[in-house]
N, C-alpha and C positions, 0 to 999 in steps of 0.2 A: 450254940448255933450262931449266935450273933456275931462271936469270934470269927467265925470262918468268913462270913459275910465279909465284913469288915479288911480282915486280911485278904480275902480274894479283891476288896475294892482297892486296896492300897498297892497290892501286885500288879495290878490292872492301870494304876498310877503312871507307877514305876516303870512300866512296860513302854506306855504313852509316851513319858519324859525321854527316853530313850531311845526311841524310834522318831525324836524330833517334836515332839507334842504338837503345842498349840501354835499357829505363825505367828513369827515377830514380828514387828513394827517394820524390820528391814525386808522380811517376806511383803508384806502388803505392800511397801514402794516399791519392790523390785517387779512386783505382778503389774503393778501401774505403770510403769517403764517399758513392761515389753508391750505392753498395749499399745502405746506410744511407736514402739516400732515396729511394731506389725503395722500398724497404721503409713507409715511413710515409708516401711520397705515394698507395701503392694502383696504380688505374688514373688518378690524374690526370695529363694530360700535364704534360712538364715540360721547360723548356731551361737547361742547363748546360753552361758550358764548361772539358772538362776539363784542357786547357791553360794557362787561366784557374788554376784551384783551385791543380794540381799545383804553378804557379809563385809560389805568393803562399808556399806551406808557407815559416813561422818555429817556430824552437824558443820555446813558450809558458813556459820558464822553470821546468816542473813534470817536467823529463822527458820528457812529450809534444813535438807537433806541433799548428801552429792554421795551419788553412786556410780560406781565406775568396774566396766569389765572390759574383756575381749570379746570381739563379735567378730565375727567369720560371715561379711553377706556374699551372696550367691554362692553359697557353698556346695563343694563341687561342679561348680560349672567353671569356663573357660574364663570368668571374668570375674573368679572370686579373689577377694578383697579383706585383707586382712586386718581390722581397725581397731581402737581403742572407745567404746561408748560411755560418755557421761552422759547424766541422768538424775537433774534436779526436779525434785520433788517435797510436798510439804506433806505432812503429814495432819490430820485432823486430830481433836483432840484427843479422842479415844485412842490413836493409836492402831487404828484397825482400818484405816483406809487411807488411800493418799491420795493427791492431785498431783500433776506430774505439770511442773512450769515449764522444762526444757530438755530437750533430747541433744546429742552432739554426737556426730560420728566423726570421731578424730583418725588422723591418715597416717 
C-alpha cells in the first residue's frame, strides 16, 4: 500500500514539474514589473506577456536583474503604441520576491 502512495506522490510531482511547477525567481520579478506598470499605465489597457518578460531575466551586472518584453499600451484603441519595456529589478535573497528599481517604456 505504501507503494502506491508513494508512486501516486511522485506522479503528482511529475505532473506539477510539467505543468510549470513552482515560480521562478524570473516569475516573481516579472509579477513585480507589471505592478510597476499597472501602476504608471493608470487605466490604460495594456498587453504583456508574462512568460515573455520572466524568461528574458539576465543578471544586469550591477547586482540586479534586467528584464525586457513587448508591451502593447492602449491596446486596441486609437492610440495604441507599440513599445519595448525594460524592467530592473532585484531580487531578495530567497528568491521569491523582488523590488523592482526601474520600469522604461522604450519607443
Amino acid at each position: 500500500m505504501r507503494f502506491f502512495r508513494l508512486t501516486g506522490l511522485a506522479l503528482g510531482m511529475a505532473f506539477l514539474a510539467a505543468c510549470g511547477g513552482a515560480p521562478t525567481p524570473g516569475d516573481f520579478a516579472a509579477q513585480a514589473c507589471e505592478v510597476r506598470v499597472k501602476e504608471q499605465l493608470g487605466s490604460k489597457p495594456y498587453q504583456l506577456d508574462l512568460t515573455v518578460l520572466a524568461s528574458s531575466m539576465k543578471d544586469d551586472g550591477r547586482g540586479s536583474q534586467l528584464l525586457t518584453a513587448p508591451i502593447v499600451v492602449s491596446a486596441g484603441m486609437a492610440e495604441q503604441s507599440n513599445q519595448m519595456l525594460e524592467c530592473t529589478a532585484r531580487l531578495n535573497a530567497e528568491k521569491t520576491s523582488a523590488e523592482v528599481l526601474d520600469v522604461r517604456f522604450i519607443w
